[in-house]
Residue frames as a rotation matrix with the C-alpha (Angstrom) as fourth column:
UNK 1
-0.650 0.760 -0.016 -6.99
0.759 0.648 -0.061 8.75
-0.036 -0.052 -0.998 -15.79
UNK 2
-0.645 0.656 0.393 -9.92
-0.365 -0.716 0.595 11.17
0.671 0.240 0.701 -17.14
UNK 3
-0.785 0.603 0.143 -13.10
-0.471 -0.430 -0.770 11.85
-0.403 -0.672 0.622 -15.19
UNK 4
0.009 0.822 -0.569 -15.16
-0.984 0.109 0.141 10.28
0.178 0.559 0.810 -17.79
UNK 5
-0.121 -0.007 -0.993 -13.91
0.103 0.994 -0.020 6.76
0.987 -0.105 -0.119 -16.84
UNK 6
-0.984 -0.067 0.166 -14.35
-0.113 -0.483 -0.868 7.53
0.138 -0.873 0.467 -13.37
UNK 7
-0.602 0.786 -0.144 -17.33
-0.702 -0.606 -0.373 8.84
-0.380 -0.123 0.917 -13.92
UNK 8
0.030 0.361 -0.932 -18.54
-0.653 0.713 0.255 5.47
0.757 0.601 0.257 -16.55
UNK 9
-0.453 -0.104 -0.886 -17.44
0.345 0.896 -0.281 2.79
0.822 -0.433 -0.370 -13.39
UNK 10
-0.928 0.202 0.313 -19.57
-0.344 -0.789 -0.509 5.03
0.144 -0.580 0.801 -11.29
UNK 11
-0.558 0.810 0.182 -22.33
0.612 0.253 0.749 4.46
0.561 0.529 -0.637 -12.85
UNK 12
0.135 0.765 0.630 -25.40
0.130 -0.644 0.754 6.08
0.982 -0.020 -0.187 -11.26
UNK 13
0.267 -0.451 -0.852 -23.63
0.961 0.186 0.203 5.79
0.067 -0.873 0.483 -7.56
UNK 14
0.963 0.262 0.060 -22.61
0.196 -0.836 0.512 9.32
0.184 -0.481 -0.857 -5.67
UNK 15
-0.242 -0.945 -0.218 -18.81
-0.293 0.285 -0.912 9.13
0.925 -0.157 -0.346 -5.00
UNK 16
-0.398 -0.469 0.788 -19.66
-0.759 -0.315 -0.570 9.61
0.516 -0.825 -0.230 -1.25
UNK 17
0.652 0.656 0.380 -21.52
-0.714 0.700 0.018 6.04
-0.254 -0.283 0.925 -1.45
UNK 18
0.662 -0.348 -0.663 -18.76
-0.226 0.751 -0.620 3.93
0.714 0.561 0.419 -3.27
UNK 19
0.799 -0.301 0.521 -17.06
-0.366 0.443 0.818 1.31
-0.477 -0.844 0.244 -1.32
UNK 20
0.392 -0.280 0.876 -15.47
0.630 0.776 -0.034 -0.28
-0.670 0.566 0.481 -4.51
UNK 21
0.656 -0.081 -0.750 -13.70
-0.677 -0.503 -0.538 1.46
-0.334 0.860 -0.385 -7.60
UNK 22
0.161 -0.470 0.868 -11.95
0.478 0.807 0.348 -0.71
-0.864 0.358 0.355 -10.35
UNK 23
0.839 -0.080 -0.538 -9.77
-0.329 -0.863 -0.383 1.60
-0.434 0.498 -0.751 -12.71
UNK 24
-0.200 -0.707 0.679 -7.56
0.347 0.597 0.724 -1.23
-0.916 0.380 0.126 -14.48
UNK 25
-0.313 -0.029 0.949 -6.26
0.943 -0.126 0.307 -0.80
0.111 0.992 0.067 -17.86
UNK 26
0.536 0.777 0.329 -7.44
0.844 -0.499 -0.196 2.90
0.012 0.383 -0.924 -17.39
UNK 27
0.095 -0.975 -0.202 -4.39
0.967 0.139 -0.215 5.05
0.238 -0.174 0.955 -18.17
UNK 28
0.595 0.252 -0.763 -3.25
0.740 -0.543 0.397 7.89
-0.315 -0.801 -0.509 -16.74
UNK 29
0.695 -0.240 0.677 -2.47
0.186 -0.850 -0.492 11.75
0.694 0.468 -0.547 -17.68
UNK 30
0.395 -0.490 0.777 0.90
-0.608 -0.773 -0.179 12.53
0.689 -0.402 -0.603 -16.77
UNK 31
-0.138 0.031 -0.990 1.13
0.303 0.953 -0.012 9.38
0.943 -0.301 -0.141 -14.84
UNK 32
-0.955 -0.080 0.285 -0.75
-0.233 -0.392 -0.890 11.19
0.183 -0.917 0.355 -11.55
UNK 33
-0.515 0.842 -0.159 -3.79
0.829 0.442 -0.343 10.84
-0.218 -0.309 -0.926 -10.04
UNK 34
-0.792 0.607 0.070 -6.48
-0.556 -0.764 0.328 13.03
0.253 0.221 0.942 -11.80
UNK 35
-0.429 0.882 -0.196 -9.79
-0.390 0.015 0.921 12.85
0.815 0.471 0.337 -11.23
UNK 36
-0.147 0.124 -0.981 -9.82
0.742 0.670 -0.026 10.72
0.655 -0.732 -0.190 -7.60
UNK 37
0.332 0.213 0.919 -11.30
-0.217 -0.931 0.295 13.45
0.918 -0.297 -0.263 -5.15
UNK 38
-0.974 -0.152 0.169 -11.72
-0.202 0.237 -0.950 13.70
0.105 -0.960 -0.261 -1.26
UNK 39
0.205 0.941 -0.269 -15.23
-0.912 0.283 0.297 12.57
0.356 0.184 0.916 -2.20
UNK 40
0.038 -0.074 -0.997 -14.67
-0.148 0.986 -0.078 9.28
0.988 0.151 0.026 -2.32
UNK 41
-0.197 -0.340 0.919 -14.95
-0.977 -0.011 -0.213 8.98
0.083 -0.940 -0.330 1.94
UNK 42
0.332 0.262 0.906 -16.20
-0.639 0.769 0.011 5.47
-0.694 -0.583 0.423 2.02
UNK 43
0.206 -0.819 -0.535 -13.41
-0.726 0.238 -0.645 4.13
0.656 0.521 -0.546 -0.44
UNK 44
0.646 -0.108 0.756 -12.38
-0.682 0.363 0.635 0.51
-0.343 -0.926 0.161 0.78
UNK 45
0.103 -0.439 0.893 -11.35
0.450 0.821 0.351 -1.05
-0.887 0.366 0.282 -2.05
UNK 46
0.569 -0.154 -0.807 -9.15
-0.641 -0.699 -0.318 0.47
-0.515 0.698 -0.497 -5.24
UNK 47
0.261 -0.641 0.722 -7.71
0.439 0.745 0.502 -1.30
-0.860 0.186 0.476 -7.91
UNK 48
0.697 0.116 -0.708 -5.42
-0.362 -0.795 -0.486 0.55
-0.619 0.595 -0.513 -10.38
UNK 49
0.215 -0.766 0.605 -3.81
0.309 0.641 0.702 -1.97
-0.926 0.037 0.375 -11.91
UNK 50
-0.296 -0.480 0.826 -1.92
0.916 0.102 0.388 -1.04
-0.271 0.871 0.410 -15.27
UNK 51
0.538 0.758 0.368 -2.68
0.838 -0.436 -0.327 2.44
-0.087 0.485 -0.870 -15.58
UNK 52
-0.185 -0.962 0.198 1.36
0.733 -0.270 -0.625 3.63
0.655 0.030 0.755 -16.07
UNK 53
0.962 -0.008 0.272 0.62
-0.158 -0.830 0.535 5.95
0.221 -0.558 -0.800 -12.66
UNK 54
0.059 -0.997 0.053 4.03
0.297 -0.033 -0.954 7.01
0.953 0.072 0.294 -11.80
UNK 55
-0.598 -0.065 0.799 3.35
-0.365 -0.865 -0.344 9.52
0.714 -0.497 0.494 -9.07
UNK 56
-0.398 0.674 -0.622 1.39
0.830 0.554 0.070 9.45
0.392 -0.488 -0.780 -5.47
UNK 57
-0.767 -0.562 0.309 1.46
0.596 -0.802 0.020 12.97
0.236 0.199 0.951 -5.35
UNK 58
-0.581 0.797 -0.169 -2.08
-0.499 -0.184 0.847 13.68
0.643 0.576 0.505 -6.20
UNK 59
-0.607 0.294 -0.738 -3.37
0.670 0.690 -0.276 11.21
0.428 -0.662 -0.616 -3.65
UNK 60
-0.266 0.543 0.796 -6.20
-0.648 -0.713 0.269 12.72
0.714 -0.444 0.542 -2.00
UNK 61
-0.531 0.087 0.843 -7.20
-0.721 0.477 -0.503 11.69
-0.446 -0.875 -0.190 1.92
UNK 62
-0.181 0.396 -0.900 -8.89
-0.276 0.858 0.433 7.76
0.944 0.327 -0.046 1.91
UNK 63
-0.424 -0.132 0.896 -9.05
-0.900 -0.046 -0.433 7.78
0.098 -0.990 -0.099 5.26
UNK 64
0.346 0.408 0.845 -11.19
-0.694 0.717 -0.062 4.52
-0.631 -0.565 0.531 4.85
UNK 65
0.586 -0.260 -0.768 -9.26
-0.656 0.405 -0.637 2.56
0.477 0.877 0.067 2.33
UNK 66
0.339 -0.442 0.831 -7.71
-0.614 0.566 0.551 -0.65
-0.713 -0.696 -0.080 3.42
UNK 67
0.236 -0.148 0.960 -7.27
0.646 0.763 -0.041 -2.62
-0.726 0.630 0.275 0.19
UNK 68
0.794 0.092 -0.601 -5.37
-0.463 -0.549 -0.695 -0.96
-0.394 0.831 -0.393 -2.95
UNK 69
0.455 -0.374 0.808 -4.13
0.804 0.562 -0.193 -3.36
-0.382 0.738 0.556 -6.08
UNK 70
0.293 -0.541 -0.789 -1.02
-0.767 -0.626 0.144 -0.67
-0.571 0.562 -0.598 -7.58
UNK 71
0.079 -0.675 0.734 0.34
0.220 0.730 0.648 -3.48
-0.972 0.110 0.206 -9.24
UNK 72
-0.039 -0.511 0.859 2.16
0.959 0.222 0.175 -3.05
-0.280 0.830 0.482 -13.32
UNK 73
0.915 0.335 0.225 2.21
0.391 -0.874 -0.288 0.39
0.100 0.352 -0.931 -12.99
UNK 74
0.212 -0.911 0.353 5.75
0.253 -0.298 -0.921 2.64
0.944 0.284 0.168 -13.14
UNK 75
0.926 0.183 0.332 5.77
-0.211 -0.478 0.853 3.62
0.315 -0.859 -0.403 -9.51
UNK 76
0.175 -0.945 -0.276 9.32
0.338 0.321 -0.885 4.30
0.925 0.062 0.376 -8.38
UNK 77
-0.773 -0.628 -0.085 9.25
0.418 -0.403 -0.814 6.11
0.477 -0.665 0.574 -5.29
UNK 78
-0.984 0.027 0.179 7.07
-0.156 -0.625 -0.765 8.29
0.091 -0.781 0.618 -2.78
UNK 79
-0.208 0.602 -0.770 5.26
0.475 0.751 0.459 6.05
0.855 -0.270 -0.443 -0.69
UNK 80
-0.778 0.087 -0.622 5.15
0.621 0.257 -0.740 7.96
0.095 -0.963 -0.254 2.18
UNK 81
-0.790 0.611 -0.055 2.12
-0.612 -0.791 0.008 9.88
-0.038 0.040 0.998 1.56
UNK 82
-0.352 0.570 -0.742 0.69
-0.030 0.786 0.618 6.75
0.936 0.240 -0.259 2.28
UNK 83
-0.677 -0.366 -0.639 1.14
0.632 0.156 -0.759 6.98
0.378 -0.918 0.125 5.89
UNK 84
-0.840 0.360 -0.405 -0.84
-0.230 -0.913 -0.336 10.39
-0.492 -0.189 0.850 6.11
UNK 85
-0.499 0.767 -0.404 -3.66
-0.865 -0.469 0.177 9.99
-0.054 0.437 0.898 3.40
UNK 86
0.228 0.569 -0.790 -4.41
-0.450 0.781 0.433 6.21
0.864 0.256 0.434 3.73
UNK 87
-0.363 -0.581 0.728 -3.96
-0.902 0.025 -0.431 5.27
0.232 -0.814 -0.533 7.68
UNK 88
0.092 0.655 0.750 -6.11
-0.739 0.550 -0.389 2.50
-0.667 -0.519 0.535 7.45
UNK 89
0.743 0.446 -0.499 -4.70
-0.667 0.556 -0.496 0.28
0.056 0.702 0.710 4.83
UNK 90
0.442 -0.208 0.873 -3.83
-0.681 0.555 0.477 -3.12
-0.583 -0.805 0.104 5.17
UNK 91
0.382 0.129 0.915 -3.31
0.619 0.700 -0.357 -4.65
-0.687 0.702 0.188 1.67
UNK 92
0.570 -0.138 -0.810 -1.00
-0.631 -0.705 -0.324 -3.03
-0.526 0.696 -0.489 -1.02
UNK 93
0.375 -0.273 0.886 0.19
0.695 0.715 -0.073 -4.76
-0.614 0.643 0.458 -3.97
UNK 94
0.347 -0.596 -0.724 3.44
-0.722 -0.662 0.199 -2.99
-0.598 0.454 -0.660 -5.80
UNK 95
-0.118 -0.584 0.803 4.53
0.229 0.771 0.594 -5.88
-0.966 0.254 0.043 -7.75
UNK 96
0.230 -0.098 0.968 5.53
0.965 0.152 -0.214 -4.91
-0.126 0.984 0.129 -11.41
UNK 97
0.990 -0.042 -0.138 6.48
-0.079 -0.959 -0.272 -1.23
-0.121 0.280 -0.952 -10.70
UNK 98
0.596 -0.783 -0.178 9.86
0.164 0.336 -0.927 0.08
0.786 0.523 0.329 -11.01
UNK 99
0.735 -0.452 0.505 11.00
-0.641 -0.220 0.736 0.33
-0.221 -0.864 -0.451 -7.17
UNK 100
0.444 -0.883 -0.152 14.77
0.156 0.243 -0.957 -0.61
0.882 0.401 0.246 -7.83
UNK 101
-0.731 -0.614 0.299 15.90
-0.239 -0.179 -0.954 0.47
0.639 -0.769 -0.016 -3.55
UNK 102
-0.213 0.334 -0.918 14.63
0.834 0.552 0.007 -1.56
0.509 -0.764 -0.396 -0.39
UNK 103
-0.747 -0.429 -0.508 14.80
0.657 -0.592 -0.467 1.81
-0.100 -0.683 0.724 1.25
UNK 104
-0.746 0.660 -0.083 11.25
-0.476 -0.442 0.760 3.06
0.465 0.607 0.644 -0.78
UNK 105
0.060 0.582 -0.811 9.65
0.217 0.785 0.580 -0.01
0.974 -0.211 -0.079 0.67
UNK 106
-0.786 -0.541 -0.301 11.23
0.398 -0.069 -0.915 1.04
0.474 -0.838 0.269 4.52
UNK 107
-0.885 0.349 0.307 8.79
-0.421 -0.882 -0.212 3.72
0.196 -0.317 0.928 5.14
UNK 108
-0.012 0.971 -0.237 5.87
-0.779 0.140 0.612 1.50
0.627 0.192 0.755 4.85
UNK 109
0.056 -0.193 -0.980 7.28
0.297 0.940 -0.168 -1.11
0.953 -0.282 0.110 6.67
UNK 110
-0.979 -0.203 0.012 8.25
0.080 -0.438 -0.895 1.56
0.187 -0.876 0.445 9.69
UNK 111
-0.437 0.826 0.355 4.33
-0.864 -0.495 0.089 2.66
0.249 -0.268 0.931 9.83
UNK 112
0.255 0.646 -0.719 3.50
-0.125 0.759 0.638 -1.14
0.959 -0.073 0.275 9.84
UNK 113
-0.192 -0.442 -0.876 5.70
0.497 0.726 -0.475 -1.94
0.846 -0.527 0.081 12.82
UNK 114
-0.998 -0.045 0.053 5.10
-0.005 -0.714 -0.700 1.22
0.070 -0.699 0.712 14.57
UNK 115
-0.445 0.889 -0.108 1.20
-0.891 -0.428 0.151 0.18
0.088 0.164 0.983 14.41
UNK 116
-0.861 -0.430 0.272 0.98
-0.502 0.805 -0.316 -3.38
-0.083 -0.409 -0.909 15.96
UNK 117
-0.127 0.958 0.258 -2.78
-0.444 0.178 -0.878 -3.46
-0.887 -0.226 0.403 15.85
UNK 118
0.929 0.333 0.159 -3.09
-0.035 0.508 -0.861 -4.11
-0.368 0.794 0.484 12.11
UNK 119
-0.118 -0.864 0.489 -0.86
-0.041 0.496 0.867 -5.85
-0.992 0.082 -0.094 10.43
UNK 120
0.483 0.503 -0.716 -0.06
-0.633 -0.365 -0.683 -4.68
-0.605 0.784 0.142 6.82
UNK 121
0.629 0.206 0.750 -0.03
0.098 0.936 -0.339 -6.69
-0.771 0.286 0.568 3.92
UNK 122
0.207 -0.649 -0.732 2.91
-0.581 -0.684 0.441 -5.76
-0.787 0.334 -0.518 1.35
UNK 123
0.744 0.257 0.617 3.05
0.320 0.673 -0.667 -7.29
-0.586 0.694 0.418 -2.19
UNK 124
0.951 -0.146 -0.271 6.19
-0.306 -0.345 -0.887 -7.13
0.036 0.927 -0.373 -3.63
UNK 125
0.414 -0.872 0.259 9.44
-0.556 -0.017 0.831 -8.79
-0.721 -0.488 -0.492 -2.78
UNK 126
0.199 -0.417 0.887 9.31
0.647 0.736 0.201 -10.76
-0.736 0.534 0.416 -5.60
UNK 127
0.861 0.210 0.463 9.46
0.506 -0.440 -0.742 -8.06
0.048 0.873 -0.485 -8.18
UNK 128
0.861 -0.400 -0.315 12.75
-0.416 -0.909 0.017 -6.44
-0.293 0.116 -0.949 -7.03
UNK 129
0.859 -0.464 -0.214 15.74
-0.391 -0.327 -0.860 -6.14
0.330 0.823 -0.463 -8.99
UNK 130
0.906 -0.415 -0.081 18.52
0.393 0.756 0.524 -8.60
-0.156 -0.506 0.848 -8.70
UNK 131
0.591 -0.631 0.503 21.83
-0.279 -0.745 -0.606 -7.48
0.757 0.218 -0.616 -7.72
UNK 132
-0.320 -0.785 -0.530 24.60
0.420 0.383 -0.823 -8.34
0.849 -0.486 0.207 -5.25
UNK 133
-0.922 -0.383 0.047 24.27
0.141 -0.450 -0.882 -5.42
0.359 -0.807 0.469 -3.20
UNK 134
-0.263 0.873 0.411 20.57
-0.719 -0.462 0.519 -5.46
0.643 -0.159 0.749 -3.31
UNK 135
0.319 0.318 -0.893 20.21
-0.095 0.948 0.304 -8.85
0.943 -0.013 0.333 -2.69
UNK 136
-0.630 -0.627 -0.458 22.51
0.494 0.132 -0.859 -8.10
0.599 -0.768 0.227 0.47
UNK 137
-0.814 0.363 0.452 20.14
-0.512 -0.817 -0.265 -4.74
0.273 -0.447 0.852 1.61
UNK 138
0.194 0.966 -0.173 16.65
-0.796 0.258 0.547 -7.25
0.573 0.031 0.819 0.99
UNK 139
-0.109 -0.498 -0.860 18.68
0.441 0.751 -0.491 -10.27
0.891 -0.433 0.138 3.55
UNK 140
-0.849 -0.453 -0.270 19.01
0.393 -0.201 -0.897 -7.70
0.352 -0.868 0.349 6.08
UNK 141
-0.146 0.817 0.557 15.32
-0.897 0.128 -0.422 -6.58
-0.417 -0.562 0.715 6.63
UNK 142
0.213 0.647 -0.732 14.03
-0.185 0.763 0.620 -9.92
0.959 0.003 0.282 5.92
UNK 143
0.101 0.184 -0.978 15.94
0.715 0.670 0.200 -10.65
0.692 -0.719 -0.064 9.11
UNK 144
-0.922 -0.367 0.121 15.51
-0.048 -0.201 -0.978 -7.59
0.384 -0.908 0.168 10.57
UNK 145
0.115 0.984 0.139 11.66
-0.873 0.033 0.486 -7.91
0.474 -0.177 0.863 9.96
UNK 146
0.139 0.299 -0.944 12.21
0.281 0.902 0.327 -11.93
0.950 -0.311 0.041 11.20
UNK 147
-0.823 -0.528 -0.208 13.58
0.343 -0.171 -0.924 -10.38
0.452 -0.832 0.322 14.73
UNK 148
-0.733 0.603 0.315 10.65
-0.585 -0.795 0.160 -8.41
0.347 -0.067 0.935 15.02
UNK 149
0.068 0.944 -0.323 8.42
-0.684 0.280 0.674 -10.74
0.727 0.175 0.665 14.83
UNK 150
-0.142 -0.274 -0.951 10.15
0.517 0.799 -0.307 -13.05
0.844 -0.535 0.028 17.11
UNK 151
-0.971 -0.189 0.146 10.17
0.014 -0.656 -0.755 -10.05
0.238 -0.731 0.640 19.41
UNK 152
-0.271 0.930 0.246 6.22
-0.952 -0.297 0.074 -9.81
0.142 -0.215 0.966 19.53
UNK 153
0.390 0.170 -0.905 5.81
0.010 0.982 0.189 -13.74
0.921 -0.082 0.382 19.45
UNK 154
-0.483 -0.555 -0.677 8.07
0.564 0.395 -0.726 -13.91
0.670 -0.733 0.122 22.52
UNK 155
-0.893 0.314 0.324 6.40
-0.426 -0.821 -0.380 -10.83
0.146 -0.477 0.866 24.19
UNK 156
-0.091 0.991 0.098 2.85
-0.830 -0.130 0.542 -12.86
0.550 -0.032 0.835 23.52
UNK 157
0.329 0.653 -0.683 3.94
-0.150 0.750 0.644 -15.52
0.932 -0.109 0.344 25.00
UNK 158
-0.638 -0.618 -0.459 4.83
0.678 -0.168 -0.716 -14.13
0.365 -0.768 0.526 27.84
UNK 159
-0.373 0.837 0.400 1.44
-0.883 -0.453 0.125 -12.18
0.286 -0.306 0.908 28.17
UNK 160
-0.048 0.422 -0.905 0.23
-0.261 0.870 0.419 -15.91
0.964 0.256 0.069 28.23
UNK 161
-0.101 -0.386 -0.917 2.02
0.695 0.633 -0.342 -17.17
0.712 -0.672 0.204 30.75
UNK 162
-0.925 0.219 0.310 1.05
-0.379 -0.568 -0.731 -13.84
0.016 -0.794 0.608 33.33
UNK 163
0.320 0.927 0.197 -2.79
-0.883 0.216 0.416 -14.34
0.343 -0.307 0.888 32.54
UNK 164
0.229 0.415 -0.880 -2.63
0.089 0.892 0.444 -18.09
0.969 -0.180 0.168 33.33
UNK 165
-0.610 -0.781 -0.137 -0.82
0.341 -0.103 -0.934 -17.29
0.715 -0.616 0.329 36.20
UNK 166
-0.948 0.204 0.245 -2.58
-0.298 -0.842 -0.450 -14.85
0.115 -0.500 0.858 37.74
């Protein structure tokens, strides 16, 4: 993705003022992020759909980003520089890359669970690759994520039942 398109969905905006950026269809050099600074501090919403990024590499800090649309791009792997340069995001949509191992997806799921306050959205279970043994690996977190949740349901209601109590 070149600076000039960047620079065209700008329009007469500062980076350090944009809340929004929409960079569909806008394709990328090398499939990395070029051109996305540490400007961009009030960044809440990105959408890069279709723009064959491959890489997160390149990722510079978002610290306020909470919404980001990755979706039909080639992304196979290293998500966890998500954890570190986007702590605040709640909404990610991977559906059409080429993640092909539940075990890419893990890391994001560990930062959700280990963060109880917000609760992160995660587009993509429908896009992965059928297979026996996958199909066995994507069974076991569904129920190890379904445990979980029973575990915090049961815990809240059991916070319930002290306050009324008390």
């Amino acid at each position: 993705m070149e600076m000039k398109k960047i620079s065209l969905e700008l329009g007469n905006r500062a980076p350090e003022e944009v809340t929004e950026l929409v960079l569909d269809n806008c394709l990328c050099v090398n499939g990395e992020i070029e051109g996305l600074k540490d400007t961009f501090k009030e960044l809440e919403f990105l959408s890069m759909a279709n723009v064959e990024l491959s890489s997160l590499a390149q990722l510079p800090s978002l610290n306020k980003l909470r919404k980001w649309e990755l979706s039909d791009n080639i992304i196979s792997g290293g998500l966890e520089v998500l954890a570190e340069k986007c702590p605040h995001l709640t909404y990610l949509n991977l559906s059409g890359n080429k993640i092909k191992d539940l075990s890419t997806v893990e890391a994001l799921m560990e930062m959700k669970m280990m963060k109880r306050k917000r609760k992160m959205k995660l587009v993509h279970w429908k896009d992965m690759r059928k297979g026996r043994k996958k199909r066995k690996r994507r069974m076991k977190m569904r129920m190890r994520m379904k445990m979980k949740m029973k575990q915090v349901q049961s815990w809240e209601r059991e916070k319930r039942k002290w306050a009324s109590n008390t």
